[in-house]
C-alpha positions in Angstrom: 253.1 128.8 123.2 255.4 131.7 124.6 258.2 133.5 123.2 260.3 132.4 125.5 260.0 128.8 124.6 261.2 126.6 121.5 258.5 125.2 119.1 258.7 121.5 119.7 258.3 118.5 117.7 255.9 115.6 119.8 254.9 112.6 118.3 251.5 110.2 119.6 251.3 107.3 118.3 248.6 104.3 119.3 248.8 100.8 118.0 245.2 100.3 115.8 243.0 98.0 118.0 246.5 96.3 119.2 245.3 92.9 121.2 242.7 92.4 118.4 245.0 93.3 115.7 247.5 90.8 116.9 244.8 88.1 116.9 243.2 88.8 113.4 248.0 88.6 112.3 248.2 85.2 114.4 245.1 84.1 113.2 244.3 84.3 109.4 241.1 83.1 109.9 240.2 85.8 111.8 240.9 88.6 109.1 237.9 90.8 108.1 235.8 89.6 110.9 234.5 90.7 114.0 236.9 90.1 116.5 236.2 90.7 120.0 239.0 90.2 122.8 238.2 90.0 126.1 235.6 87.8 128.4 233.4 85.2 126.9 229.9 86.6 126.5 228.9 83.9 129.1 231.2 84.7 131.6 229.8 87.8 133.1 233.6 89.3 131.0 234.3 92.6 129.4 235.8 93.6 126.3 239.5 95.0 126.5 239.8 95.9 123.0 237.6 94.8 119.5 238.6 95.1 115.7 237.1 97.5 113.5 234.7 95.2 112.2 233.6 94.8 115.3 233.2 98.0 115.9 230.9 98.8 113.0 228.1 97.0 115.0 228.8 99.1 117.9 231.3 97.1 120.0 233.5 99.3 122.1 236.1 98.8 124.8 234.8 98.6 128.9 231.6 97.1 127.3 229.9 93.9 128.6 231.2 91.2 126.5 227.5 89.8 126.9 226.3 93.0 125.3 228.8 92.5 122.4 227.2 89.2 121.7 224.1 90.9 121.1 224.9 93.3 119.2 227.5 90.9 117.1 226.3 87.0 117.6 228.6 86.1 115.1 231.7 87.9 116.7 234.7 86.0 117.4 235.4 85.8 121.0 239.3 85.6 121.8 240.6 85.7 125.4 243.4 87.6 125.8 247.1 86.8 125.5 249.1 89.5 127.3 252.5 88.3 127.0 252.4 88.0 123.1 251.3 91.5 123.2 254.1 92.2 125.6 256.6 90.7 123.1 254.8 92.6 120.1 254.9 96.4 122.2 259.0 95.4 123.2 259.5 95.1 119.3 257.9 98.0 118.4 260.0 99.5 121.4 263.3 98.6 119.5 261.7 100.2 116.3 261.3 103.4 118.1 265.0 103.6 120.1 266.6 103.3 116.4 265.3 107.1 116.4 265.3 108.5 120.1 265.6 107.7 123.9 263.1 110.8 125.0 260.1 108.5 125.2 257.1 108.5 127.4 254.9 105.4 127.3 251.6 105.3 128.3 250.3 101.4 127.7 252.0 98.7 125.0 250.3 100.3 122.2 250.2 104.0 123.2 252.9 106.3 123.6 254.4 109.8 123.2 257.9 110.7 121.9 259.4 114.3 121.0 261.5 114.7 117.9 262.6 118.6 118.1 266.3 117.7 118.5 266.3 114.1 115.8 268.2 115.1 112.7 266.9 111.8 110.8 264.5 112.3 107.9 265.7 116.4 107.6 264.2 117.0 111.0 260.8 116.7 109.7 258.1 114.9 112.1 256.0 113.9 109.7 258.5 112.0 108.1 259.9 110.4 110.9 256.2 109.3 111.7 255.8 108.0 108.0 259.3 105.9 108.3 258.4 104.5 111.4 255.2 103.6 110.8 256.5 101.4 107.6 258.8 99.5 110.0 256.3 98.6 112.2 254.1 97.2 109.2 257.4 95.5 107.6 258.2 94.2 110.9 255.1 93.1 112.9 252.1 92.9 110.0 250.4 96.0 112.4 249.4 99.8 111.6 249.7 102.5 113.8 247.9 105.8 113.6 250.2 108.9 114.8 249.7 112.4 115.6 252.8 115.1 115.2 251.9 118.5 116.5 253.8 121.1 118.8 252.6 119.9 122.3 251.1 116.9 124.1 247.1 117.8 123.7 247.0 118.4 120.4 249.7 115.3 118.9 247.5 113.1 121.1 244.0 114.3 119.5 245.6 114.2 116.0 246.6 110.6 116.4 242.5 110.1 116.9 241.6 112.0 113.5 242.1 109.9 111.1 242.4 105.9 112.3 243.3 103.4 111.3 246.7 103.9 109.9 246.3 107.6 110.0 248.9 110.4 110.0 247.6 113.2 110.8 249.6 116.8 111.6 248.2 119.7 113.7 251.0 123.1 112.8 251.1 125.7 115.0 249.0 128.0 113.0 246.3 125.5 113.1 246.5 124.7 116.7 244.2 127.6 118.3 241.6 127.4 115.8 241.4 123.8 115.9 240.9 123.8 120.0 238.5 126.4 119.2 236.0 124.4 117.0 236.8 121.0 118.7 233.7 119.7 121.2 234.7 119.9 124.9 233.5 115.6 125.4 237.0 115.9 122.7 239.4 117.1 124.9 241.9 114.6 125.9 241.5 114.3 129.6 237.5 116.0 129.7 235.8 112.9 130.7 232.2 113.0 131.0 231.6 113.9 134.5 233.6 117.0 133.7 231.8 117.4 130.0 228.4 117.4 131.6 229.3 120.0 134.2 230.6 122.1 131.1 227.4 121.7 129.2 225.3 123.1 132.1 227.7 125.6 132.1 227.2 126.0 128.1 230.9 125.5 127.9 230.3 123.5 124.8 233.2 123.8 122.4 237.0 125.1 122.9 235.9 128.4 122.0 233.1 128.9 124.8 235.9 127.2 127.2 238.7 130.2 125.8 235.8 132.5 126.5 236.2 132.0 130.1 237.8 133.8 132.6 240.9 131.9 135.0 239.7 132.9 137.8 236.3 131.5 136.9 237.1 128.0 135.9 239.4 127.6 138.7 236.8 128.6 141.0 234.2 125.6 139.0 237.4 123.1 138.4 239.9 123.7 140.9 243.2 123.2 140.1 242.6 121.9 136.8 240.6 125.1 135.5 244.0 126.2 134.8 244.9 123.1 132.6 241.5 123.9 130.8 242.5 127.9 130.4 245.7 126.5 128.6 244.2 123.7 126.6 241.5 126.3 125.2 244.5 128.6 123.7 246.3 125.3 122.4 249.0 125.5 125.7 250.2 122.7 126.3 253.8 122.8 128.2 253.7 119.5 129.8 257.5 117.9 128.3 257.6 114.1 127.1 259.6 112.4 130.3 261.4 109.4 129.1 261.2 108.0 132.6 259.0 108.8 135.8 259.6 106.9 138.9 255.9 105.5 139.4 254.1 105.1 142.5 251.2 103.5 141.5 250.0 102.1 138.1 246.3 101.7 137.7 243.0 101.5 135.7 239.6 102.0 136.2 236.1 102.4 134.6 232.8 104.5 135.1 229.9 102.2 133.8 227.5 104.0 131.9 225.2 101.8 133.9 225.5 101.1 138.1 226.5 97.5 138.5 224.6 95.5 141.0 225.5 91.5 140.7 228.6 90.5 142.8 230.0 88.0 140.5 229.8 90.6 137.6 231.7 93.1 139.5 234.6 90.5 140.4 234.7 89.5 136.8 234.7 93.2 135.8 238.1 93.7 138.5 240.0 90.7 137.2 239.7 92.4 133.0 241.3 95.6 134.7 243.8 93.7 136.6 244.7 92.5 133.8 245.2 95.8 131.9 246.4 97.6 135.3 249.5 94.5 134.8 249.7 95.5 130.6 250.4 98.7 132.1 252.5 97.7 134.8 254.9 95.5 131.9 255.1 98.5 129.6 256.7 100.6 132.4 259.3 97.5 133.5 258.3 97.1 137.1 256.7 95.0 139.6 254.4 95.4 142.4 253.6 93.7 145.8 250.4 96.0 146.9 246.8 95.3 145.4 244.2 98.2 145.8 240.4 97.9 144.8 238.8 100.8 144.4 234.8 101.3 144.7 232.6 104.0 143.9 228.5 102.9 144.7 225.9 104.8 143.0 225.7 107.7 145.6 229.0 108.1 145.1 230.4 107.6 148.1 234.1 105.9 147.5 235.9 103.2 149.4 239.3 101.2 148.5 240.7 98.2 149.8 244.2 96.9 149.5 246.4 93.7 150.6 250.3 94.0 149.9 251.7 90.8 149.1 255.5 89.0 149.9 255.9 88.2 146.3 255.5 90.1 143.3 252.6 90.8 141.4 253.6 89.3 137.8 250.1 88.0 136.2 246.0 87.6 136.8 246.2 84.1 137.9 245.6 83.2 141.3 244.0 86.8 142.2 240.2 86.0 141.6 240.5 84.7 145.6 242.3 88.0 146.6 239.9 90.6 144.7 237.0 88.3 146.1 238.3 88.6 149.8 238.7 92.5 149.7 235.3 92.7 148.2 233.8 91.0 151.6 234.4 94.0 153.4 232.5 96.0 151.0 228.4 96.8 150.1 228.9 95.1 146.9 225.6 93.6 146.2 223.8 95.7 148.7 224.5 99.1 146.9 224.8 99.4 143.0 228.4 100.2 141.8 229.3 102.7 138.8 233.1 102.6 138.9 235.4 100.1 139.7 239.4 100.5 139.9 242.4 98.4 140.3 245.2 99.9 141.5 249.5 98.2 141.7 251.4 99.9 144.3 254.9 99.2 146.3 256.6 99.5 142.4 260.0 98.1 141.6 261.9 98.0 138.9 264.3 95.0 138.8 266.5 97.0 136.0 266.3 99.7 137.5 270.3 101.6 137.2 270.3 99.6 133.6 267.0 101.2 132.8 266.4 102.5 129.1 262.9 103.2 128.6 262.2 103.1 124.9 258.5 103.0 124.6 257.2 105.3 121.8 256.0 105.7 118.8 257.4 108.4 116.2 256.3 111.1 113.4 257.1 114.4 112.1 256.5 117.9 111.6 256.9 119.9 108.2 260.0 121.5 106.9 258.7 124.9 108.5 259.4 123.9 112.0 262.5 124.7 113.5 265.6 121.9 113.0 
């Protein structure tokens, strides 16, 4: 934070195990058990997202959904159902416009909103969050976990403290300290290419990252070293946009292990296309252009695209398309540890009527300016 800047008020909020939470509502037989939505364990498929029962036998997202069956034979198996979720994210949307317009959505269940100016609840955050995390409950049967602190990094971390259902505030005064004791593999946006470079750096936690010079981590991280210099002090400037033109909306995975069988890999594109269009929904637009993108285990990366007549509007039909770009590819001669999907040529049908209201809400204490 500078002087020369107001203290803001920014809510993260992110729908508790959303697709699988929906199921376990639509579904009471589901409730308390192991849900797991994704692939079919025998159909080379991946898991998008898993309950929290699930999860307690070490089910995670991006995870083979054969591997989940091993680890969890008695999981329920649930292929997704993207445009109920769709229709539960544009109700939660309406929750959220009730309170303000300055949203920034990430995903249907993710999102980021800033409160400084909202009047509602006394100007406190934290009651905002509380209020609008009842109305999703009262409305939809779902929890939401939030996190209200005064910039992006830190509301986004807070929202992760304490799920599910968790509300969890990060003030000012606690903000440097915090970054300071928090684990670098933590950091929002540290993934763990970048973690393992810090650790043989013994850049280990955010104090041993606020230890280092600019000039030195911009010289080991490029442009982003000075992202990292910031985040170590608990700078985070970045404002909450309520609407960026997009020019691409994407996904894409690094497999903890290299992926060598052909039909595996297609299976493993058609899951991301189908979060790549999640995506692509939240942020009200279409797309006519289809990228793959491929990264082998020497890490040498190649992408492939075809740009359609007709818009891109759901999975179906693509499993021919993906398989076609993959021919001009060394998939199945050379291993594979990330795979992308990427929408391109956007469009937004609405776009002079467009209201983006796709965030979540909390507040901040009755010490922080109204």
């Amino acid at each position: 934070m500078t002087a020369d800047l107001p203290l803001r008020k920014i809510i993260h909020i992110d729908m508790d195990a959303f697709y699988a939470a929906v199921e376990q509502r639509d579904n009471p037989a589901y409730r308390g058990k192991p849900v797991v939505v994704g692939g079919r364990p025998d159909s080379r498929g991946v898991v998008a997202t898993c309950s929290y029962e699930a999860r307690k036998f070490g089910i995670r997202s991006a995870m083979a959904s054969s591997q989940a069956y091993r680890l969890c034979p008695q999981a329920i198996f649930v292929k997704p159902r993207f445009e109920v979720y769709r229709d539960v994210s544009a109700a939660i949307r309406r929750i959220f416009s009730d309170y303000t317009e300055l949203f920034e959505p990430l995903s249907l269940d993710e999102a980021y909103l800033d409160v400084t100016v909202v009047s509602r609840c006394r100007g406190s955050a934290t009651l905002i969050a509380k209020e609008i995390k009842d109305k999703i409950r009262q409305q939809t049967g779902l929890t939401a976990s939030t996190g209200v602190s005064y910039n992006k990094f830190l509301a986004k971390i807070a929202s992760d403290l304490d799920k599910p259902d968790g509300l969890c505030l990060i003030t000012p005064e606690q903000g440097p300290g915090f970054v300071e004791r928090l684990p670098v593999g933590k950091f929002h946006g540290i993934g763990k290419a970048t973690e393992k470079k810090m650790h043989e750096l013994d850049i280990r936690s955010g104090l041993d990252l606020k230890r280092w010079p600019l000039s030195l981590l911009v010289q080991h991280f490029g442009k982003a070293g000075q992202h990292y210099y910031d985040i170590a002090r608990g700078i985070d400037h970045r404002p909450v946009r309520n609407f960026r033109p997009s020019k691409s909306v994407g996904v894409e995975i690094t497999y903890p292990e290299d992926l060598a069988e052909p039909n595996l890999i297609l299976q493993q594109l058609i899951d991301l296309m189908g979060k790549a269009l999640a995506r692509l929904t939240a942020k009200q637009m279409t797309a006519h252009t289809l990228t793959v993108k491929i990264k082998y285990h020497d890490f040498v990366q190649i992408t492939r695209s075809k740009t359609l007549p007709q818009a891109i509007t759901g999975v179906e039909g693509f499993e021919a398309i993906l398989a076609d770009l993959l021919k001009d590819t060394e998939v199945g001669v050379k291993k594979v540890r990330l795979l992308g999907i990427a929408l391109s040529s956007l469009h937004s049908p609405e776009l002079l009527h467009y209201r983006q209201t796709d965030l979540f809400a909390f507040s901040m204490p009755s010490h922080f300016p109204n």
